[in-house]
N, C-alpha and C positions, 0 to 999 in steps of 0.2 A: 504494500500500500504506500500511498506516496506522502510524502510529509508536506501538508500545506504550506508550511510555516517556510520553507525552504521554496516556493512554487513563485516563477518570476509574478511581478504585477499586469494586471489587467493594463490593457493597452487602451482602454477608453478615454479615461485621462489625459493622456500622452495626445490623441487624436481629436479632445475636444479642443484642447491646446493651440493644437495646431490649425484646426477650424477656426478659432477667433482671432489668432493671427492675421489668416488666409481673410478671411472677411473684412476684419478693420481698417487691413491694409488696403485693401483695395475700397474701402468707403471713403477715404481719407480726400482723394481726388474729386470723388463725386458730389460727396459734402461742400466742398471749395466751389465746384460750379455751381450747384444749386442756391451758393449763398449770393453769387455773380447774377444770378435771374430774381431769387426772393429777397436776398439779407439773411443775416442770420436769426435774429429773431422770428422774422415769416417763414423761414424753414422749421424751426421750433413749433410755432404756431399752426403748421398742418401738419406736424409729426404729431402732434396731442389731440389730433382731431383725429386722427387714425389710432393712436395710442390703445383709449378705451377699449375698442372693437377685438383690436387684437388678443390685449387682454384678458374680455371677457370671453373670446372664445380659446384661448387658453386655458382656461380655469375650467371653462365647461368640457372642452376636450380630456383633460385629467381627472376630474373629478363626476361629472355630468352635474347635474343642478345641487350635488350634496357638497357644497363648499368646506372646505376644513376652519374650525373653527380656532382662533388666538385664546391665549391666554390672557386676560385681562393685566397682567404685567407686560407682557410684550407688542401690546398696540401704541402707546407712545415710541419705545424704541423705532420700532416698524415706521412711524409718521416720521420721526424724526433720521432715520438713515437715510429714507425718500428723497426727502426734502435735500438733504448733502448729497448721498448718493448718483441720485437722477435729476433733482433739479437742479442744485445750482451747480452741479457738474458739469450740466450739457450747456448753461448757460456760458460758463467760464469758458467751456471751448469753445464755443461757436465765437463767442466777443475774440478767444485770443486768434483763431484759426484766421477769425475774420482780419485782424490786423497783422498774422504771418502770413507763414506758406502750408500748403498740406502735407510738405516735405519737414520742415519743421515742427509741425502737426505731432506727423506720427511719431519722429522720437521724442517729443520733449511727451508724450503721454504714456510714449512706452518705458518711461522712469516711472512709471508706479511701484513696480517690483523694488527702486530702491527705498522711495518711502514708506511703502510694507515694511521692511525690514526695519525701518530706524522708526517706526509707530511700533513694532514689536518690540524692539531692545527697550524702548522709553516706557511702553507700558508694564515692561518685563514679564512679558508672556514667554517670551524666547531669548538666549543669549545668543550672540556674531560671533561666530566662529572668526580665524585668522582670514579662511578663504572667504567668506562671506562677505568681513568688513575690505578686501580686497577687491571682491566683485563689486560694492557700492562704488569705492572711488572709483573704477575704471568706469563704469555705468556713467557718473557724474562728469569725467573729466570727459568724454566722449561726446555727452551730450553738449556740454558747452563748445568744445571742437567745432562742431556743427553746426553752433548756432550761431558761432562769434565771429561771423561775417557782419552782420547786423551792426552788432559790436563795433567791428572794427570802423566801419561805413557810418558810422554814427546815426543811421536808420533807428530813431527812439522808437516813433510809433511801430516795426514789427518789432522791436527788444521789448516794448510793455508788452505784445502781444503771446513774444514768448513765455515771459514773466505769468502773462497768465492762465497759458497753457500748461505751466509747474504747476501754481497754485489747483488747478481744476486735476491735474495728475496724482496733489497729497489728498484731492478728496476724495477721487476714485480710491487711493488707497485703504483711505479713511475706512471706509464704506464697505472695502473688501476684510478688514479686519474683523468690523463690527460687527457687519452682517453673519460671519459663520455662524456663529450657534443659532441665529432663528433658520440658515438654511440647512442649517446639520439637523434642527429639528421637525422642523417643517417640508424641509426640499426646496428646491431653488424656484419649481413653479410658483409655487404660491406665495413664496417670498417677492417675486418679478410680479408677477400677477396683481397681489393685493397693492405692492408699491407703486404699480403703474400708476391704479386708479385712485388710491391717493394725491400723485405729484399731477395726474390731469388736470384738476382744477385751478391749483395756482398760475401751473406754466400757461394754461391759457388764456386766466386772465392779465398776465405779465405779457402776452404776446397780442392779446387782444387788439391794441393801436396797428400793431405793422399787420393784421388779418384786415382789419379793415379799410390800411392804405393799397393794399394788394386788389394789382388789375390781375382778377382770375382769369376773365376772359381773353389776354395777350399771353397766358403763360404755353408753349410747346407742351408738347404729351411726355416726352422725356421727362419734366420735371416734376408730373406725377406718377410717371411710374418710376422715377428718382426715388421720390422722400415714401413712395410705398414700398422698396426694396430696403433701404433706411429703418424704414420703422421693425418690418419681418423678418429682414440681413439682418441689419446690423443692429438694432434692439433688441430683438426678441428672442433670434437664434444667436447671435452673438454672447448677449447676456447669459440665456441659459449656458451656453458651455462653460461660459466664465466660470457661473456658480458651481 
């Protein structure tokens, strides 16, 4: 008989990985043009109009109408990781994305893994090993490598923009921290699910002005079936593998 304990891991993991990789990366481009036709807040603004739906037919897809129910201790947390997580996450990138590049984009967010780490060592959930705290600097020093063109060019408005593609990268992390045990207890659907339709309402009343300054009728078809590949890419399926 064979010894589990000895048995390599499950490749799921490994392959969702790589799934939100392969998706982000290639959102990263399309996000840029769709901000070039809407803005980024009007992009915002018809992702949360689609949001819901999806949502709820996530929920109903897992569950069918017998939704799982919270604990009365972990529906603030829940509200409140939303709110960091997904709102003012997407807000943060969309404003810095908006005043860099999509090339700048994807690495200054794919530092979240470093701010993971250094929200672990602070909250002392986990201690850095040698090679770990090795990996952050090389992560850090890389990413500014890349981005200190700006820098050097004295280009402030994309260096704020950068600035606040970090900042929205420590909330992603935030958020990746936080959230494990509601989705270690719950699952990640219903953790994305319940969050979505929480963070619905603010973002669209926060996007509300640019829905309203939008000529729907000049927009091309590409750019709804842009921010509809958006919301089920790279929201929805994206998310879920994350969690």
């Amino acid at each position: 008989m064979s010894d589990r304990s000895t048995a390599p891991p499950a490749p799921a993991p490994l392959l969702a990985a790589l799934a939100v990789v392969l998706i982000w990366g290639l959102n990263f481009p399309l996000q840029k043009a769709l901000f070039g036709q809407v803005g980024p807040v009007g992009f915002l603004g018809l992702r949360y109009l689609l949001v819901p739906f999806c949502a709820v037919a996530l929920l109903c897809w897992r569950f069918g109408l017998r939704w799982p129910r919270l604990d009365r201790a972990e529906v603030a947390p829940l509200v409140r990781l939303t709110l960091v997580g997904q709102g003012l996450h997407l807000l943060l990138s969309a404003y810095g994305m908006q005043g860099s590049t999509a090339f700048s984009a994807s690495v200054l967010l794919a530092c979240g893994p470093v701010f993971t780490l250094l929200i672990l060592r602070l909250s002392g959930v986990e201690r850095l090993s040698a090679g770990q705290v090795a990996g952050v600097a090389t992560a850090a020093a890389g990413a500014l490598v890349f981005t200190s063109d700006k820098l050097l060019a004295a280009d402030w408005q994309a260096s704020l923009g950068d600035l606040t593609l970090l900042a929205a990268a420590a909330l992603f992390s935030y958020y990746t921290v936080a959230s494990k045990p509601l989705i270690q207890h719950h699952g990640g659907v219903t953790v994305l699910g319940y969050g979505s339709l929480v963070c619905t309402l603010p973002m669209l009343l926060w996007c509300l002005p640019a829905l309203r300054a939008l000529d729907w009728a000049a927009q091309p078809a590409w750019v709804w079936a842009g921010t509809a590949w958006q919301v089920a890419g790279g929201g929805f399926i994206g998310w879920l593998a994350w969690g």
